[in-house]
Backbone as CSV, one residue per row, in Angstrom:
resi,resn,N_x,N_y,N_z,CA_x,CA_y,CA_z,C_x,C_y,C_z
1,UNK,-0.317,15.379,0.487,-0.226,13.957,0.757,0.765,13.752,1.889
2,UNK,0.424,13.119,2.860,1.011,12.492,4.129,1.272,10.865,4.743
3,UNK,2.232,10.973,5.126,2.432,8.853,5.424,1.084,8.532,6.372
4,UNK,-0.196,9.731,6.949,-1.119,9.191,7.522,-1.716,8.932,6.899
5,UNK,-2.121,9.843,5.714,-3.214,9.512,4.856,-3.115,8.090,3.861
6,UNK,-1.986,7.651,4.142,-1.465,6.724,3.198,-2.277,5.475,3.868
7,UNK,-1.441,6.167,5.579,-1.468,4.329,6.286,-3.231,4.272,6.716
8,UNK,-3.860,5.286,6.783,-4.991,5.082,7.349,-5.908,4.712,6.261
9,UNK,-5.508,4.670,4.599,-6.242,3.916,3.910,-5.521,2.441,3.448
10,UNK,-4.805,2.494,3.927,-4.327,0.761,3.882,-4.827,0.268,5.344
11,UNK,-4.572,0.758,6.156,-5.200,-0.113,7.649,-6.341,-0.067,7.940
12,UNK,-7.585,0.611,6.492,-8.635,-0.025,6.168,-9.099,-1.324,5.513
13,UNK,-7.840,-1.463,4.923,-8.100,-2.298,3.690,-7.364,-3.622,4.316
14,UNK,-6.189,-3.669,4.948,-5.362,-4.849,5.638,-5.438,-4.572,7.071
15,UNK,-6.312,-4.840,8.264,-6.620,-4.838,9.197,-6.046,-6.253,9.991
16,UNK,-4.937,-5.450,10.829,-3.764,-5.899,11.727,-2.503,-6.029,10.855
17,UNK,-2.340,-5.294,9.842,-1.426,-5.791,9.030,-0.277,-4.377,9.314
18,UNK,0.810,-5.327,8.930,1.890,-4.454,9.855,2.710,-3.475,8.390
19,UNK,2.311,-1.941,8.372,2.576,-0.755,7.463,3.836,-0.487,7.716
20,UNK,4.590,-0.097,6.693,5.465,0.436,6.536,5.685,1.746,5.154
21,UNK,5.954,2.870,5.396,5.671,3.882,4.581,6.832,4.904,4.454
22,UNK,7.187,5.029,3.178,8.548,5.914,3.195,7.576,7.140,2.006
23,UNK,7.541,8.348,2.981,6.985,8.823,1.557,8.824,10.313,0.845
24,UNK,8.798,10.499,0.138,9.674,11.380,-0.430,8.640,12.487,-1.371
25,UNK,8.107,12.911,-1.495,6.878,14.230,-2.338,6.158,12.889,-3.093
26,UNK,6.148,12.702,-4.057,5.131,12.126,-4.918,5.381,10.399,-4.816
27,UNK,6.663,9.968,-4.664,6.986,8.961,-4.710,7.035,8.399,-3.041
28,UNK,6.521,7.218,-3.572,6.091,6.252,-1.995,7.004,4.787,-2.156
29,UNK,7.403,4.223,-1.133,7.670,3.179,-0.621,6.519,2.529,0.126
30,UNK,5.919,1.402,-0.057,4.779,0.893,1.098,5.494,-0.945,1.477
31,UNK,5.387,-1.404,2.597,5.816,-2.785,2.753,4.512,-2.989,3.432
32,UNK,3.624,-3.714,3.338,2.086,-4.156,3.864,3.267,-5.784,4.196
33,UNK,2.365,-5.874,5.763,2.934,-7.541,5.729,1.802,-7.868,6.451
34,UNK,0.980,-9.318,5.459,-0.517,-9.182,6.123,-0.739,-10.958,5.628
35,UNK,-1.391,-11.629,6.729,-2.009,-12.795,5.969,-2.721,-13.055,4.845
36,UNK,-3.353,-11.851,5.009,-4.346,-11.813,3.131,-3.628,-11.828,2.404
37,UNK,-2.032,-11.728,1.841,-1.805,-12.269,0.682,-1.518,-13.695,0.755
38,UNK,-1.696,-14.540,1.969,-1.655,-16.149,1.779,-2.004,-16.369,0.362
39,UNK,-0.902,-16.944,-0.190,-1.615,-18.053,-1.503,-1.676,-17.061,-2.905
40,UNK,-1.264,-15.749,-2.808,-1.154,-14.642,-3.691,-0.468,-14.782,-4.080
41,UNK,-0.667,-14.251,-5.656,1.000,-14.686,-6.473,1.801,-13.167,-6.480
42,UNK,2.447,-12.458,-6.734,2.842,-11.111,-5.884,2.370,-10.165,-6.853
43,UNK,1.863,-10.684,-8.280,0.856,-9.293,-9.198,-0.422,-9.382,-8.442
44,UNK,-1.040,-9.948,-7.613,-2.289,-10.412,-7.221,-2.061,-9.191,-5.812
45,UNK,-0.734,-9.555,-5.054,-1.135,-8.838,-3.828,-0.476,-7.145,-4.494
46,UNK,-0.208,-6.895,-5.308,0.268,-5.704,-5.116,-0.704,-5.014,-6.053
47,UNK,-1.926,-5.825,-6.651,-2.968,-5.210,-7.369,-4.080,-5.048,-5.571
48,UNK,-4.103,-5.860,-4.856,-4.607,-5.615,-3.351,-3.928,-3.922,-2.823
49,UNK,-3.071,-4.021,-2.668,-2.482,-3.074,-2.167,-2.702,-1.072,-3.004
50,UNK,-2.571,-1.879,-4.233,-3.218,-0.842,-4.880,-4.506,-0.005,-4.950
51,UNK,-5.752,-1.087,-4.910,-6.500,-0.795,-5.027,-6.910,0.858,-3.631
52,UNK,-6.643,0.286,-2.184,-7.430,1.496,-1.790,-6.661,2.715,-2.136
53,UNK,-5.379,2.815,-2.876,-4.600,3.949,-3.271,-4.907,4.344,-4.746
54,UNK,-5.680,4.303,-5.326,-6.256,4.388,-6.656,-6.429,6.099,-6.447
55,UNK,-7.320,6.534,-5.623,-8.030,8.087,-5.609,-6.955,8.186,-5.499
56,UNK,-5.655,8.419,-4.990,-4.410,9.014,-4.270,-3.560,8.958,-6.090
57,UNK,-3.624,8.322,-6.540,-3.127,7.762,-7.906,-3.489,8.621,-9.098
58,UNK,-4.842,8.739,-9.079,-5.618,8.964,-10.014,-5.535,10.450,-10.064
59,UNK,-5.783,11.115,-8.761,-5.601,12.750,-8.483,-3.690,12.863,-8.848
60,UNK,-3.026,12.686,-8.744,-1.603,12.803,-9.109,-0.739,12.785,-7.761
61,UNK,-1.716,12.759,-6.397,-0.990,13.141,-4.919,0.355,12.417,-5.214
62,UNK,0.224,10.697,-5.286,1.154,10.009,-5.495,1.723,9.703,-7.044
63,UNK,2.868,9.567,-7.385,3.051,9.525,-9.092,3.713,8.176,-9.027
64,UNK,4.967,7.575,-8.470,5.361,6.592,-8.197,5.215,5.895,-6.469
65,UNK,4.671,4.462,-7.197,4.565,3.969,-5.695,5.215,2.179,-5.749
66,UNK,6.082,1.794,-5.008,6.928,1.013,-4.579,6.312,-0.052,-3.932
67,UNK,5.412,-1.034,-3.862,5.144,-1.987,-3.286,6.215,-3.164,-2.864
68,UNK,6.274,-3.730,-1.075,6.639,-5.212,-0.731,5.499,-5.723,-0.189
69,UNK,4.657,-6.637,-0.566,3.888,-6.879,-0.005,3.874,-8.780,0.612
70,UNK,4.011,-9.057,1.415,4.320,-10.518,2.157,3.663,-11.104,3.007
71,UNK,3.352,-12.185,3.475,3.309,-12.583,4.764,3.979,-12.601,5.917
72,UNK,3.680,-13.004,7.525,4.175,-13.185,8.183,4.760,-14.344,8.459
């Protein structure tokens, strides 16, 4: 597991949205700052954020992961 593989399945999922990625082995930091969470209550955007990291989750690559997820 790598901070590319991370960001290149979030900058599928939040397109123009500005990544931020701290990885340490299993445990991740992510800050997504994207208009799509307009109007999100912050379990809403960090179930967004989750979702394209599920396979990454599910296989064990990542074990803890750290969501900020905001607007601009």
């Amino acid at each position: 597991m790598n901070e590319t593989t991370i960001t290149h399945a979030l900058e599928s999922a939040f397109p123009g949205a500005s990544i931020d990625i701290q990885l340490d082995g299993s445990h991740c930091q992510i800050t997504v700052v994207s208009e799509i969470f307009e109007g999100l209550r912050p379990v809403a955007r960090q179930q967004k954020v989750y979702a394209p990291l599920n396979e990454f989750i599910r296989s064990g690559e990542l074990h803890a992961v750290n969501i900020i997820a905001k607007t601009p």
